[in-house]
PQR file with spaces between the fields and no chain letter, atoms N, CA, C, O and H, PARSE charges and radii, in Angstrom:
ATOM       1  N    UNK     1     102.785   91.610   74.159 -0.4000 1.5000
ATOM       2  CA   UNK     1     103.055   92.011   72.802 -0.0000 2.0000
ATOM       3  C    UNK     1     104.563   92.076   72.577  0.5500 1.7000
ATOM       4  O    UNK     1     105.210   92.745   73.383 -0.5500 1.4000
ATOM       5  N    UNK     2     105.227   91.439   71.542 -0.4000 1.5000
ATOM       6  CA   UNK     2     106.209   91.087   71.227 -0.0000 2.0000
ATOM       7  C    UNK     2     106.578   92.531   70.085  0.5500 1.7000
ATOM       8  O    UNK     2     105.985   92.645   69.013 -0.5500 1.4000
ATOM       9  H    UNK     2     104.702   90.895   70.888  0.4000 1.0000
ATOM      10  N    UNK     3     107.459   93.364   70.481 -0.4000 1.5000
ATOM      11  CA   UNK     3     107.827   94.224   69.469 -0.0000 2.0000
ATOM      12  C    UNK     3     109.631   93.998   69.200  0.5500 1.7000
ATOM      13  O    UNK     3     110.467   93.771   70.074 -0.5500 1.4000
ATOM      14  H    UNK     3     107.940   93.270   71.353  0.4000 1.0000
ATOM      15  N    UNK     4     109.863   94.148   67.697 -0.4000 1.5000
ATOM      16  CA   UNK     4     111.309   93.714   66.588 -0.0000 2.0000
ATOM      17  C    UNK     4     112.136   94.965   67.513  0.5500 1.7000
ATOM      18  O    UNK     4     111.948   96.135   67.846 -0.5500 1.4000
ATOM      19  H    UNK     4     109.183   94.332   66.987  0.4000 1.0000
ATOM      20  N    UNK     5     112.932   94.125   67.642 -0.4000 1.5000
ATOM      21  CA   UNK     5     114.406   94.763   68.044 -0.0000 2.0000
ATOM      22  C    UNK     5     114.553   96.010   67.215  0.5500 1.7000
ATOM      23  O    UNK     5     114.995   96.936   67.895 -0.5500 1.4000
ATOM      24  H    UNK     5     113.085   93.175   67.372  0.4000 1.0000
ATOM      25  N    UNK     6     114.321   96.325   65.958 -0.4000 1.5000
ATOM      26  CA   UNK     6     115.090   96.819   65.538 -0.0000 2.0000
ATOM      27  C    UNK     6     113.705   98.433   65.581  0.5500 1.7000
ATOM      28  O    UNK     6     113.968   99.475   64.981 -0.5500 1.4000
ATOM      29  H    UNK     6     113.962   95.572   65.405  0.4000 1.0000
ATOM      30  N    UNK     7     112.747   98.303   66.160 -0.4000 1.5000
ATOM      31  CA   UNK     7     111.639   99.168   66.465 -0.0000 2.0000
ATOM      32  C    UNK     7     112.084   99.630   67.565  0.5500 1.7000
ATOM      33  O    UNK     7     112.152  100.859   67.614 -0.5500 1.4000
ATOM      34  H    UNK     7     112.533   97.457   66.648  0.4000 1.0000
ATOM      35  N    UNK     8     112.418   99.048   68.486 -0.4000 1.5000
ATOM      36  CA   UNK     8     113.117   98.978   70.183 -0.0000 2.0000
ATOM      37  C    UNK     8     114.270  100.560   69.848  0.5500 1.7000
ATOM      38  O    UNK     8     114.140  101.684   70.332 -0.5500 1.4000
ATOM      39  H    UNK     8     112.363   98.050   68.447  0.4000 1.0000
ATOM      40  N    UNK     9     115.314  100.063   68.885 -0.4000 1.5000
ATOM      41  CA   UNK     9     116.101  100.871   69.162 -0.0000 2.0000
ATOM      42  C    UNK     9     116.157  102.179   68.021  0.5500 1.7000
ATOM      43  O    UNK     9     116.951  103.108   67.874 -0.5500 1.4000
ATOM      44  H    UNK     9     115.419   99.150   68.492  0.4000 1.0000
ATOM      45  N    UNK    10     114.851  101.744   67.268 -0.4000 1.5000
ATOM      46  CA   UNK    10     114.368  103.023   66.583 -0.0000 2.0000
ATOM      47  C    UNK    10     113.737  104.217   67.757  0.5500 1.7000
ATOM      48  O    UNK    10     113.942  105.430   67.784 -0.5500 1.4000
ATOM      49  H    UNK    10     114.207  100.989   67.388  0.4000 1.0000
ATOM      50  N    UNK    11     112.970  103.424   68.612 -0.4000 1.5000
ATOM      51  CA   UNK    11     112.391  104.224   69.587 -0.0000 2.0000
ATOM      52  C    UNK    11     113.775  104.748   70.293  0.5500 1.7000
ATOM      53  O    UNK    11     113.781  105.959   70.515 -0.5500 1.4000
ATOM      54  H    UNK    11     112.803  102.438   68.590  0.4000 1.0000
ATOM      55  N    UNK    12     114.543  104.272   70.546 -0.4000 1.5000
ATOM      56  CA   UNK    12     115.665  104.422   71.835 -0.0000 2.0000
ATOM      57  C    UNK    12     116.684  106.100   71.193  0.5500 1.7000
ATOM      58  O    UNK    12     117.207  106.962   71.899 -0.5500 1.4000
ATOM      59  H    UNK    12     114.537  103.289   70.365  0.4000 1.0000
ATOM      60  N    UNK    13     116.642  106.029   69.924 -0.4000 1.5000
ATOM      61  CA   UNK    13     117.125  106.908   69.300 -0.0000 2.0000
ATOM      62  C    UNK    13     116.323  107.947   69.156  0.5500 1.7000
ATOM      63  O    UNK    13     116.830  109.009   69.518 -0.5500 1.4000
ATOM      64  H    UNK    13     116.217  105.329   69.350  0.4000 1.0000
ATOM      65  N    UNK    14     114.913  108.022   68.629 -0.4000 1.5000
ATOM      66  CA   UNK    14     114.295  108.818   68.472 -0.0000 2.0000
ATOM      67  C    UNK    14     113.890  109.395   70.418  0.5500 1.7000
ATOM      68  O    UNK    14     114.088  110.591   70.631 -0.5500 1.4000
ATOM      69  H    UNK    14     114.501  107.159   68.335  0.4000 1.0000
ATOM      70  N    UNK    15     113.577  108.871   71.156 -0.4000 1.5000
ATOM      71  CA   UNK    15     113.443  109.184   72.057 -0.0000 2.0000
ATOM      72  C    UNK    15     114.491  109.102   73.610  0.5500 1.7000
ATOM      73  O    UNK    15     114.128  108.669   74.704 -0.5500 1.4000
ATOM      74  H    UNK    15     113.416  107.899   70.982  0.4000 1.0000
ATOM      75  N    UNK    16     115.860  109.673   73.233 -0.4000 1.5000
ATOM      76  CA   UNK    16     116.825  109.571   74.191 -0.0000 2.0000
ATOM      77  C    UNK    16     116.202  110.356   75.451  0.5500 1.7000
ATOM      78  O    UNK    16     115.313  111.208   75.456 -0.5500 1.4000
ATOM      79  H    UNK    16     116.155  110.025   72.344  0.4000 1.0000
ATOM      80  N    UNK    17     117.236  109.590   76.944 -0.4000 1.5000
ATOM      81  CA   UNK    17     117.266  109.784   77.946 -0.0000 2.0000
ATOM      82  C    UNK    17     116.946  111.560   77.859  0.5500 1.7000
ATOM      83  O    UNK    17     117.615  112.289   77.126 -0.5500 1.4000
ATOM      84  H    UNK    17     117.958  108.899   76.940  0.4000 1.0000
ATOM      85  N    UNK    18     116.148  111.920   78.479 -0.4000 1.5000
ATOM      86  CA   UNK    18     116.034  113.550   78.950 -0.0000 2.0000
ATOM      87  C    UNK    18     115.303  114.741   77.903  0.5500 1.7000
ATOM      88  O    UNK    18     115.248  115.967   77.998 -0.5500 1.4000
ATOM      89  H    UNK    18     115.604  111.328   79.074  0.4000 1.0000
ATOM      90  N    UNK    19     114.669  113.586   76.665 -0.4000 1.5000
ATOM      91  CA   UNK    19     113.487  114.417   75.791 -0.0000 2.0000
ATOM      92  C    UNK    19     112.072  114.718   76.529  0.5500 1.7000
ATOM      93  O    UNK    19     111.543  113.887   77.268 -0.5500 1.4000
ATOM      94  H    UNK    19     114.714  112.590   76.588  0.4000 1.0000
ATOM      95  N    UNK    20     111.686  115.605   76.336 -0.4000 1.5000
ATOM      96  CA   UNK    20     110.832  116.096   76.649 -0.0000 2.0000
ATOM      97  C    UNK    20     109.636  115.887   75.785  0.5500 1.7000
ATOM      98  O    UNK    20     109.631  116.118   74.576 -0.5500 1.4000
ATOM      99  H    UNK    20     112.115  116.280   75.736  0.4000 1.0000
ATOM     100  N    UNK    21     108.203  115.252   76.753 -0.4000 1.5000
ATOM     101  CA   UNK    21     107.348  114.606   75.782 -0.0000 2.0000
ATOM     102  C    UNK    21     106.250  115.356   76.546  0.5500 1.7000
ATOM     103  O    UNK    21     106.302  115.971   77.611 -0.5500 1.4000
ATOM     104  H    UNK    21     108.207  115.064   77.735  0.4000 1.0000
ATOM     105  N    UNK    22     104.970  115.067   75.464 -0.4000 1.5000
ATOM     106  CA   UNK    22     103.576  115.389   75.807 -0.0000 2.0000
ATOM     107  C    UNK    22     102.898  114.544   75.212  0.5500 1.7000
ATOM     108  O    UNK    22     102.923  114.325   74.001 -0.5500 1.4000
ATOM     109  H    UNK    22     104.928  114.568   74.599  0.4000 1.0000
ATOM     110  N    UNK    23     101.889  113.720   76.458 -0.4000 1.5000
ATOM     111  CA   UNK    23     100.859  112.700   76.377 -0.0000 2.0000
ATOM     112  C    UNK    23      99.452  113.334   75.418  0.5500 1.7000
ATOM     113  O    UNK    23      98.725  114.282   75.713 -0.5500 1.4000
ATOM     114  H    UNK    23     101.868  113.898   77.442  0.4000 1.0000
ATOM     115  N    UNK    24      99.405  112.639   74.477 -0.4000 1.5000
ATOM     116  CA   UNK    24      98.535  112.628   73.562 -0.0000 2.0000
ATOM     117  C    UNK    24      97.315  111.519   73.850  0.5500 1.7000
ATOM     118  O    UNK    24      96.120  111.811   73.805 -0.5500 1.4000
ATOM     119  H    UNK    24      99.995  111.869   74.237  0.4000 1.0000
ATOM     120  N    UNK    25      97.789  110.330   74.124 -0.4000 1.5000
ATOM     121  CA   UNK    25      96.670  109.129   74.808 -0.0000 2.0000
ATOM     122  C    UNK    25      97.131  108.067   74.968  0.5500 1.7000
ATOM     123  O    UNK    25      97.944  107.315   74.431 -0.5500 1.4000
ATOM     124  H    UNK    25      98.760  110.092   74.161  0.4000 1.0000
ATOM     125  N    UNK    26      96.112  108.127   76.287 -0.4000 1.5000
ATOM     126  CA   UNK    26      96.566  106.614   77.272 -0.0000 2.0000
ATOM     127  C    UNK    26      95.385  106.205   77.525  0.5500 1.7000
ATOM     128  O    UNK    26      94.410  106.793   77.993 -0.5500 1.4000
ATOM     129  H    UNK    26      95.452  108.738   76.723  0.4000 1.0000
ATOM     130  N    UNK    27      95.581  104.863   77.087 -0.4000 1.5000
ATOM     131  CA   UNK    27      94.613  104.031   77.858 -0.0000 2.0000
ATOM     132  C    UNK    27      94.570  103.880   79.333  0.5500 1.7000
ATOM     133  O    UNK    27      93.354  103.708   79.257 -0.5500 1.4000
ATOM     134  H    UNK    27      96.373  104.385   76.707  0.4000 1.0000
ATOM     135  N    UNK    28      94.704  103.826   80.086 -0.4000 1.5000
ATOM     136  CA   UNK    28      94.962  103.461   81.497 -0.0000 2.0000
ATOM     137  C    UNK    28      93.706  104.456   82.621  0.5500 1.7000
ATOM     138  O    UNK    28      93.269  105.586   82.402 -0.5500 1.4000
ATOM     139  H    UNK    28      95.692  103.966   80.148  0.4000 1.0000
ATOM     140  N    UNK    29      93.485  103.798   83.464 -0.4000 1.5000
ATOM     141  CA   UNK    29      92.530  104.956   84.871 -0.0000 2.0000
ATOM     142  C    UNK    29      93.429  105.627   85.131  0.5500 1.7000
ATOM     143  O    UNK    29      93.331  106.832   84.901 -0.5500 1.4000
ATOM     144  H    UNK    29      93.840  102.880   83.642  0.4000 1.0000
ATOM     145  N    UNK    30      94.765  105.035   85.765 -0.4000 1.5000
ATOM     146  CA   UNK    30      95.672  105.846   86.137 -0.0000 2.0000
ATOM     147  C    UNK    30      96.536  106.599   85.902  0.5500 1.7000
ATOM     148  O    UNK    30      97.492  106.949   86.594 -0.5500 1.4000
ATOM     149  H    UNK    30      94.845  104.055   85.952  0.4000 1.0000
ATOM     150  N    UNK    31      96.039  107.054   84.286 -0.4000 1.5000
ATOM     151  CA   UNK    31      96.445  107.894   83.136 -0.0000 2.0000
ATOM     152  C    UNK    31      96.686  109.743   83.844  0.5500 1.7000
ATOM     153  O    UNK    31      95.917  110.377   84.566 -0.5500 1.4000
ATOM     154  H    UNK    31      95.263  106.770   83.724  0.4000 1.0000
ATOM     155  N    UNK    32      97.781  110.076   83.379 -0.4000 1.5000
ATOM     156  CA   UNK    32      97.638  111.551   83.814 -0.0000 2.0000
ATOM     157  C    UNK    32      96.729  112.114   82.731  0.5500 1.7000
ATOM     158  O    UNK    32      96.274  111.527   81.749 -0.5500 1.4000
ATOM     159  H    UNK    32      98.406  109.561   82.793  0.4000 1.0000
ATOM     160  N    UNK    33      96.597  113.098   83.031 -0.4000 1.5000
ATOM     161  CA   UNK    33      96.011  113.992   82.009 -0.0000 2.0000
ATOM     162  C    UNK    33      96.107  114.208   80.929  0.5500 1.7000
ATOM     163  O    UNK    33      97.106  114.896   80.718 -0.5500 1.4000
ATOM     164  H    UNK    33      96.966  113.575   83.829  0.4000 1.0000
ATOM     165  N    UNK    34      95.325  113.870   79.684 -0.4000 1.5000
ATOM     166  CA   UNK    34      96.076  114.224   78.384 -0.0000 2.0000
ATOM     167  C    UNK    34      96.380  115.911   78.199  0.5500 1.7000
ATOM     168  O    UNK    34      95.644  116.834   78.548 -0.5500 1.4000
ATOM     169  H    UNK    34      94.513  113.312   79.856  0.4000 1.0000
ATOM     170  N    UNK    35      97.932  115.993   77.423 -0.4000 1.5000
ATOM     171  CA   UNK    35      98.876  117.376   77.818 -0.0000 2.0000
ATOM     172  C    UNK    35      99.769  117.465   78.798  0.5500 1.7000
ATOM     173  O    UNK    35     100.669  118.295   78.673 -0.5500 1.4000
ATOM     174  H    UNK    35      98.530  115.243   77.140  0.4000 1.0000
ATOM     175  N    UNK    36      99.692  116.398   80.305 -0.4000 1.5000
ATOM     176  CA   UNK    36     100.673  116.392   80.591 -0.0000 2.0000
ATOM     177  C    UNK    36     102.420  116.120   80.430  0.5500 1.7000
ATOM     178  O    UNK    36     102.926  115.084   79.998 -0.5500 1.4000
ATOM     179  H    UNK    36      98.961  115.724   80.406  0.4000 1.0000
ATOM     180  N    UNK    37     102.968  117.037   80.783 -0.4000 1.5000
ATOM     181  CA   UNK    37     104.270  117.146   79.862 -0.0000 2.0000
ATOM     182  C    UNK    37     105.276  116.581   80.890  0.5500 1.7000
ATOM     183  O    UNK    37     105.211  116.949   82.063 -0.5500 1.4000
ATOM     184  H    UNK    37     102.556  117.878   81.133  0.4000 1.0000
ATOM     185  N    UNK    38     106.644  115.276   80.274 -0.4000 1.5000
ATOM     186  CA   UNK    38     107.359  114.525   81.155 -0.0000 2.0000
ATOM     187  C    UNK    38     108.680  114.929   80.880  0.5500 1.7000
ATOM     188  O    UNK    38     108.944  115.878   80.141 -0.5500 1.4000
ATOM     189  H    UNK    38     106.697  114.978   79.321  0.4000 1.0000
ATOM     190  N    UNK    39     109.580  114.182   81.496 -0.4000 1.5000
ATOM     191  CA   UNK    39     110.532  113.552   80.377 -0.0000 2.0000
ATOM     192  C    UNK    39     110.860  111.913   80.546  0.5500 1.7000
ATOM     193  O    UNK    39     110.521  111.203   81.494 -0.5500 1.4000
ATOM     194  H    UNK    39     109.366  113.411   82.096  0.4000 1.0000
ATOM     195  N    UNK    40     111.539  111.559   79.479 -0.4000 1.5000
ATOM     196  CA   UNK    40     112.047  110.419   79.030 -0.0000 2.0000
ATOM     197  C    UNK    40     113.046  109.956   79.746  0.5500 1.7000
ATOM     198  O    UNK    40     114.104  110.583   79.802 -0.5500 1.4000
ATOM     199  H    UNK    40     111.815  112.135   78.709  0.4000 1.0000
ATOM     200  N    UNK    41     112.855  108.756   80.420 -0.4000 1.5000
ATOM     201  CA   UNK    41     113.410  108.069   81.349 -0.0000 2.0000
ATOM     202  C    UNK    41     114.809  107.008   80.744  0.5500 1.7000
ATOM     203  O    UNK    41     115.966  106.764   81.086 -0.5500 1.4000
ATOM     204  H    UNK    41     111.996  108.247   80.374  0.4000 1.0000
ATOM     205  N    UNK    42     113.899  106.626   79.711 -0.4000 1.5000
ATOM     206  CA   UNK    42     114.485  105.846   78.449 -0.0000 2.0000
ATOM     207  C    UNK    42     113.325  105.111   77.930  0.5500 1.7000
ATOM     208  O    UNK    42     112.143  105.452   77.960 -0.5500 1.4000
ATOM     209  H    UNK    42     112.959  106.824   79.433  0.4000 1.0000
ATOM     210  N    UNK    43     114.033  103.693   77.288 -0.4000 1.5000
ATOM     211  CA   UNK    43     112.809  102.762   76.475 -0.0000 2.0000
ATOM     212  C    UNK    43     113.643  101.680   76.854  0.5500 1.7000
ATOM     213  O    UNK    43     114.836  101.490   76.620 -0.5500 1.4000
ATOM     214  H    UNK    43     114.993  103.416   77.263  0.4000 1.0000
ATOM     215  N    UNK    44     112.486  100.736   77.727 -0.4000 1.5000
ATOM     216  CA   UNK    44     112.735   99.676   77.981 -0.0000 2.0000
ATOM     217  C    UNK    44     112.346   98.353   76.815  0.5500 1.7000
ATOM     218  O    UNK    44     111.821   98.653   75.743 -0.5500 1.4000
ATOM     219  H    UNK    44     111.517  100.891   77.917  0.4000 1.0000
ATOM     220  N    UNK    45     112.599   97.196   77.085 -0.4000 1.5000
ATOM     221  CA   UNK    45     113.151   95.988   75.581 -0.0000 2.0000
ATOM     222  C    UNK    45     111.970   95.933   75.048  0.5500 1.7000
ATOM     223  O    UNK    45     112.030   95.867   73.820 -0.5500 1.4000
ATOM     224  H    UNK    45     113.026   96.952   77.956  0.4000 1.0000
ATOM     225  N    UNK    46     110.569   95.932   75.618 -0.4000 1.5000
ATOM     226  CA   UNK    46     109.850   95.888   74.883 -0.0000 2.0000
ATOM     227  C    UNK    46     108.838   97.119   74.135  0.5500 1.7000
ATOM     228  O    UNK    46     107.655   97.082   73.795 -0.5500 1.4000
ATOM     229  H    UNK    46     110.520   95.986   76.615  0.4000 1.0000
ATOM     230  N    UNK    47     109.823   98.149   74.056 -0.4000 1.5000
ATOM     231  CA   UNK    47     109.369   99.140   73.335 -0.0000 2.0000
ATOM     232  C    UNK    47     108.719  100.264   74.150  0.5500 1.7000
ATOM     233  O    UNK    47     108.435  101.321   73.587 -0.5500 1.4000
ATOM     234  H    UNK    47     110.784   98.179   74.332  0.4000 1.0000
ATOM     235  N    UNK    48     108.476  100.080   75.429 -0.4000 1.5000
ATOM     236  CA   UNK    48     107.795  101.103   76.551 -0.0000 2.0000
ATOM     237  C    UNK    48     108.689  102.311   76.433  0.5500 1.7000
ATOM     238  O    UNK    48     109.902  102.131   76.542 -0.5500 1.4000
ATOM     239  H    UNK    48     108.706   99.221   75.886  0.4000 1.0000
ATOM     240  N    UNK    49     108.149  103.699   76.191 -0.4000 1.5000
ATOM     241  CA   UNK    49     108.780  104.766   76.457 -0.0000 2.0000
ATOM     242  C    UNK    49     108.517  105.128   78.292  0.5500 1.7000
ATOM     243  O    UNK    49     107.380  105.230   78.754 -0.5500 1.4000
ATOM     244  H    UNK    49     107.163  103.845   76.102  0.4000 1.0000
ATOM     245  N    UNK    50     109.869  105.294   79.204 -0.4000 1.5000
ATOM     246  CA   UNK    50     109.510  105.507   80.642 -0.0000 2.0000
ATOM     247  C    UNK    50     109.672  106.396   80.679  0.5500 1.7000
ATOM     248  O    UNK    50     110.770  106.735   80.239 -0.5500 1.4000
ATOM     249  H    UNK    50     110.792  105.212   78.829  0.4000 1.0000
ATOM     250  N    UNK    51     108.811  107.427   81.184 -0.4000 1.5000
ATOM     251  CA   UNK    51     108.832  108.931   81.557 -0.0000 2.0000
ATOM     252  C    UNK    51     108.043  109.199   82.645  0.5500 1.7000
ATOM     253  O    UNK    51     106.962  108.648   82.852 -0.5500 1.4000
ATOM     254  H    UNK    51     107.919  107.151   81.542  0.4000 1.0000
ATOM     255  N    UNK    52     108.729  110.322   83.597 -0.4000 1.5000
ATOM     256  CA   UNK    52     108.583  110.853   84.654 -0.0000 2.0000
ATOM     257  C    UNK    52     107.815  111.997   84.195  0.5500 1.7000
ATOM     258  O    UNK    52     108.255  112.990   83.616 -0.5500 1.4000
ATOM     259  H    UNK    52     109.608  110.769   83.429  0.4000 1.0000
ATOM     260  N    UNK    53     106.716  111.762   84.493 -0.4000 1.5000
ATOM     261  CA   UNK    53     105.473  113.161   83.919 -0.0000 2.0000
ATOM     262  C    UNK    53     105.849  114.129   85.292  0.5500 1.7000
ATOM     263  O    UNK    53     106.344  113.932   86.402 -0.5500 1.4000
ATOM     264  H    UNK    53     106.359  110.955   84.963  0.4000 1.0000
ATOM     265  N    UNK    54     105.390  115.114   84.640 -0.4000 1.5000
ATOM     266  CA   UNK    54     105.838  116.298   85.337 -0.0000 2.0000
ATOM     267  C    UNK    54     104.255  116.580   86.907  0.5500 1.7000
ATOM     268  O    UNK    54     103.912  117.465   87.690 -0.5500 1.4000
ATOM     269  H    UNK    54     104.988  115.274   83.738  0.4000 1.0000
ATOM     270  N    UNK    55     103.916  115.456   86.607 -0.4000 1.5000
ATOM     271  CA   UNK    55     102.428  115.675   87.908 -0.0000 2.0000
ATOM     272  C    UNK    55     103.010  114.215   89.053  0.5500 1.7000
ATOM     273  O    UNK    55     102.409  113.706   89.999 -0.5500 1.4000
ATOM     274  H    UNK    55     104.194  114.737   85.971  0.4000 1.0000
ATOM     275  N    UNK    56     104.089  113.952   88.596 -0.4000 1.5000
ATOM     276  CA   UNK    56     104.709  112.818   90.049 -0.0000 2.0000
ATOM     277  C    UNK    56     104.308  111.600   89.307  0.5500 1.7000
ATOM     278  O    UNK    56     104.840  110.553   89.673 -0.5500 1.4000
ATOM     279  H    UNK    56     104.577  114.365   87.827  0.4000 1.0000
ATOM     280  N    UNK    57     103.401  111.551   88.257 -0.4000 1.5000
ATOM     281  CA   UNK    57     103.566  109.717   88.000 -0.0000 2.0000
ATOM     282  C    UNK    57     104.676  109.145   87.316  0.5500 1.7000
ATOM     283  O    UNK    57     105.738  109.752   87.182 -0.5500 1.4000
ATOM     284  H    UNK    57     102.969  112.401   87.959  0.4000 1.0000
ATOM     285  N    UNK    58     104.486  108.098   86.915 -0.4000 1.5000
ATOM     286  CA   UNK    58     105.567  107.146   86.376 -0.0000 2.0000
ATOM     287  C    UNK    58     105.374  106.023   85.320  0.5500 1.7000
ATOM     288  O    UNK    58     106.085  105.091   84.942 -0.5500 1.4000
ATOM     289  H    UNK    58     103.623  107.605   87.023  0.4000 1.0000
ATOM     290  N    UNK    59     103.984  106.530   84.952 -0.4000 1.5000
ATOM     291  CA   UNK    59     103.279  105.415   84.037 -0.0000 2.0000
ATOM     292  C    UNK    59     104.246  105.455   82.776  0.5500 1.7000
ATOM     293  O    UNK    59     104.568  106.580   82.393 -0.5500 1.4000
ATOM     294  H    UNK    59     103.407  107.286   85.259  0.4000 1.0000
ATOM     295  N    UNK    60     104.803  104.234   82.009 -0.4000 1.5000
ATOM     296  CA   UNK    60     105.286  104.540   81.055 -0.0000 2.0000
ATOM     297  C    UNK    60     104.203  104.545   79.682  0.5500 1.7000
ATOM     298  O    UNK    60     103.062  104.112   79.845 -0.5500 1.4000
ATOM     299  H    UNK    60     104.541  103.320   82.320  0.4000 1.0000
ATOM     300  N    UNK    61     104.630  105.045   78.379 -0.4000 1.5000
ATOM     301  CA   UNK    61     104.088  105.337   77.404 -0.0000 2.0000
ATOM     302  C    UNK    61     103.894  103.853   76.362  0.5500 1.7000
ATOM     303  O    UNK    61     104.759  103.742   75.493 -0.5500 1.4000
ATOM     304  H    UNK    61     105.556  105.396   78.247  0.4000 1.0000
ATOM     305  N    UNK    62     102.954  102.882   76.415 -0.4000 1.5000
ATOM     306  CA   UNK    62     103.013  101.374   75.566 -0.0000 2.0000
ATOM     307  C    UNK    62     103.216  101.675   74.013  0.5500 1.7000
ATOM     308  O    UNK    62     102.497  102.487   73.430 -0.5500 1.4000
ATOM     309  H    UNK    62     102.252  102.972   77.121  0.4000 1.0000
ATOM     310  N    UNK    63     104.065  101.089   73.486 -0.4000 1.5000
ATOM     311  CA   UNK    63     104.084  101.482   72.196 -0.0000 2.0000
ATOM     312  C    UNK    63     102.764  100.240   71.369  0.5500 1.7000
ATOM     313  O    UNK    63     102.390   99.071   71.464 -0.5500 1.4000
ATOM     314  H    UNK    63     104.649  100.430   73.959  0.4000 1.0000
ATOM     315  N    UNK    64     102.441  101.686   70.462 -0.4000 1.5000
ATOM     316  CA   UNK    64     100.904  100.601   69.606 -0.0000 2.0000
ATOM     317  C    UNK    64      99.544  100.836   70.389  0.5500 1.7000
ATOM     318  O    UNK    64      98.401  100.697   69.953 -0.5500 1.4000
ATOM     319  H    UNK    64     102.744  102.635   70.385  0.4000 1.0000
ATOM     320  N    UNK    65      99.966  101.238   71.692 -0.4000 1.5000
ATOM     321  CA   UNK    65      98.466  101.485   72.620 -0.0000 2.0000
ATOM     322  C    UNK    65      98.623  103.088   72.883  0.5500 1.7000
ATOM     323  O    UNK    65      97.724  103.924   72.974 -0.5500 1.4000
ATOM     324  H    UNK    65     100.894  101.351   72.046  0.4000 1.0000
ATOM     325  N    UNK    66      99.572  103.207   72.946 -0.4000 1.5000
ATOM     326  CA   UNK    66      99.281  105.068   73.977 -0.0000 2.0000
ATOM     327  C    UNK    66      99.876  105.769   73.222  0.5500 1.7000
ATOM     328  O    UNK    66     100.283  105.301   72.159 -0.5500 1.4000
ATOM     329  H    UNK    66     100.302  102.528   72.872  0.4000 1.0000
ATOM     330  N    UNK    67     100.159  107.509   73.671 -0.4000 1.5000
ATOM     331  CA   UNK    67     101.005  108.367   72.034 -0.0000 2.0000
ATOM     332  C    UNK    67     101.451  109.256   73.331  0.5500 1.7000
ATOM     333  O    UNK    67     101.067  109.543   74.465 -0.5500 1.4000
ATOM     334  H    UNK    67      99.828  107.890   74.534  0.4000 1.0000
ATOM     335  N    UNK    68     102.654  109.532   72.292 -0.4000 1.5000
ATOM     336  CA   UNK    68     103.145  110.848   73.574 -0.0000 2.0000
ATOM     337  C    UNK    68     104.017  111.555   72.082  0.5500 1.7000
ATOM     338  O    UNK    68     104.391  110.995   71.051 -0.5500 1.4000
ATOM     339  H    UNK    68     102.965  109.298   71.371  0.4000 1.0000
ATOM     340  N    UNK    69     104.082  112.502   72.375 -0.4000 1.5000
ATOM     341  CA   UNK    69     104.909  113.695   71.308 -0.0000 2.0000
ATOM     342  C    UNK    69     106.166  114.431   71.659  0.5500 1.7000
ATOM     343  O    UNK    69     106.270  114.784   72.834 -0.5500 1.4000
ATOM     344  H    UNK    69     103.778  112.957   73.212  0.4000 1.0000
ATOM     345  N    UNK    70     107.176  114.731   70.795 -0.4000 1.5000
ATOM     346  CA   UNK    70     108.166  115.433   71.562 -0.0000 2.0000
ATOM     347  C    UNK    70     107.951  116.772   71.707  0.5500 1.7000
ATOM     348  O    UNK    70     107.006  117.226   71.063 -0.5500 1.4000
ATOM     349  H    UNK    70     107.091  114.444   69.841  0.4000 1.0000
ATOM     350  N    UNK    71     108.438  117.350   72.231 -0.4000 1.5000
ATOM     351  CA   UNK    71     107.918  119.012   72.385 -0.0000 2.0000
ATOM     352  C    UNK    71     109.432  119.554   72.897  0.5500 1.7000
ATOM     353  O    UNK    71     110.166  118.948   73.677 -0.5500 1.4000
ATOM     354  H    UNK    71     109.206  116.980   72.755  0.4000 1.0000
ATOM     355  N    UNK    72     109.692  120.770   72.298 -0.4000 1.5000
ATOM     356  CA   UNK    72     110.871  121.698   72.538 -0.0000 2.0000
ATOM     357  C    UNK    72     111.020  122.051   74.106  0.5500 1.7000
ATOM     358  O    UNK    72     111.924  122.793   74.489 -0.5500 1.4000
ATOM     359  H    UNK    72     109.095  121.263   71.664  0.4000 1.0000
């Protein structure tokens, strides 16, 4: 899936290095738990939010397929 540059660095702004997120839904088996809480690794070119969930995984967040939220 091909996502516009200019979505890329909408995400990159809205979600800078060291925000703190909570998984709302993932497709994936190897999905943590929905509620598990990460942070933001960054956003790689094609729109992936990467975050280090707070249970040791590393799955990143697909933009258009999965949801994650910011949280204080």
């Amino acid at each position: 899936m091909f996502v516009k540059k200019e979505i890329v660095e909408q995400l990159r702004k809205q979600y800078p290095a060291g925000t703190r997120v909570e998984l709302v839904r993932m497709d994936d088996e190897q999905a943590p738990p929905i509620g598990t809480r990460g942070t933001v690794l960054g956003v790689d070119d094609a729109g992936s939010i990467m975050v280090s969930w707070d249970n040791g995984s590393s799955l990143s967040v697909v933009y258009g397929e999965d949801l994650c939220r910011k949280i204080n």
